[in-house]
Each structure stands twice: as C-alpha cells, then as structure tokens.
C-alpha atoms as one frame of an Amber mdcrd trajectory, in Angstrom:
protein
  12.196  16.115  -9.537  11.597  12.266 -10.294   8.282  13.177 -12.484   5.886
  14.873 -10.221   3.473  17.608 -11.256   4.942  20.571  -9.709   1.425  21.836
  -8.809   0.052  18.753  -6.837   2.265  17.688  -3.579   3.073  13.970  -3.515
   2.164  11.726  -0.975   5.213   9.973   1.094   4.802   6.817  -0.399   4.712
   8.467  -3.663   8.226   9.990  -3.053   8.991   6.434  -1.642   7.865   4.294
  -4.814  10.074   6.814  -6.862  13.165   6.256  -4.594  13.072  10.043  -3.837
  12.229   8.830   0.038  14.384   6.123   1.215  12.914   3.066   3.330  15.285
   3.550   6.310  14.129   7.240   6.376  10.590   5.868   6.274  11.223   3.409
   9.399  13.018   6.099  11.003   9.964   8.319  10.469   7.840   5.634  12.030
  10.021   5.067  14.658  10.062   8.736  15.961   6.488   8.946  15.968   5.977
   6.241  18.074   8.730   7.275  20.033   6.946  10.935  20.779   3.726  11.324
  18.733   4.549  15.350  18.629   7.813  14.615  16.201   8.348  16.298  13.025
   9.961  14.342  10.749  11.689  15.329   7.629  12.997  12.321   5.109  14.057
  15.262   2.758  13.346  13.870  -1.108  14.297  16.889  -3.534  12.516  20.075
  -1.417  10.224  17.617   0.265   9.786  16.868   3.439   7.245  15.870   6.043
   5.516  17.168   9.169   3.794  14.754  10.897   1.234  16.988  12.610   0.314
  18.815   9.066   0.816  16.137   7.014  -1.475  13.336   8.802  -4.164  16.132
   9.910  -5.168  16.039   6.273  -5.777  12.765   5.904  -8.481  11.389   7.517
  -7.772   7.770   7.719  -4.258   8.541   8.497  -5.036  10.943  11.499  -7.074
   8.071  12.991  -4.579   5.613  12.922  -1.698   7.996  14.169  -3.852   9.333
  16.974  -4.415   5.627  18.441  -1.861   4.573  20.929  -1.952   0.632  19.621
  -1.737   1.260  16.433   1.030  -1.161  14.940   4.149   0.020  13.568   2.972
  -1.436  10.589  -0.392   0.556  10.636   1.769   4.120  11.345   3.542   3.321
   8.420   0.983   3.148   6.089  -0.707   6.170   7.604   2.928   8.009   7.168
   3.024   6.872   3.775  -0.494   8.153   2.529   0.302  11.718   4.248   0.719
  14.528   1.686   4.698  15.424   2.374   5.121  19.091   2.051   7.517  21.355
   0.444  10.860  22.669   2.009
C-alpha cells in the first residue's frame, strides 16, 4: 500500500508523489471539476479514491479555491492535490 500508515488517509498528492495516483488521472480530475463543479472523481490508487465534495470540504484552503469560478486550472489542482482522498 506504497508505505502509508493505515490509520491516517493520505492526501492526493501524497498518493501522487508515491505513483499510487497517476498525473493524467490528476488532470482528468481537474478537468471534470471545472467541467461541472458537482463531479466526483475517483483516480483509484490501491482502495483510494476521491470525492470532490468530501474531500475539498475539509480543507479549508482547498474549498476556497474550488468554490471560486476563476480559479486557474493550475490553482484546482493544487487544491485537488491537498484534499484528503478517501477510502474505497
């Protein structure tokens, strides 16, 4: 389960840094946000997954940038990334 704790949840861009969460299912996370802010995405990484609306909700930071409508693609993705992914 590339190293994580199994009690503490790992953020996406944890799962990303350990290659659990691929960068084209990253961008295509990003991309179906923007596309309809009410998507749930899930780039599955061994029983993880993530839900935009729970995920980003608990992070503060993140929830701001998600919730404005100019936010950059750029800007999403970093908010995707420092969302808590959940298990599946």
């Amino acid at each position: 389960m590339h190293g994580f704790a199994t009690c503490r949840i790992p953020t996406a861009g944890e799962l990303f840094k350990a290659k659990a969460v691929a960068d084209d299912q990253v961008n295509a996370a990003v991309d179906a946000h923007r596309a309809d802010s009410g998507t749930i995405a899930h780039p599955n990484a061994d029983g993880y997954g993530l839900d935009f609306t729970a995920a980003v909700a608990e992070h503060g930071w993140a929830s701001s940038v998600i919730a404005s409508p100019k936010s950059s693609p750029s800007l999403t993705r970093g908010a995707i990334l420092r969302a808590r992914a959940q298990e599946v």
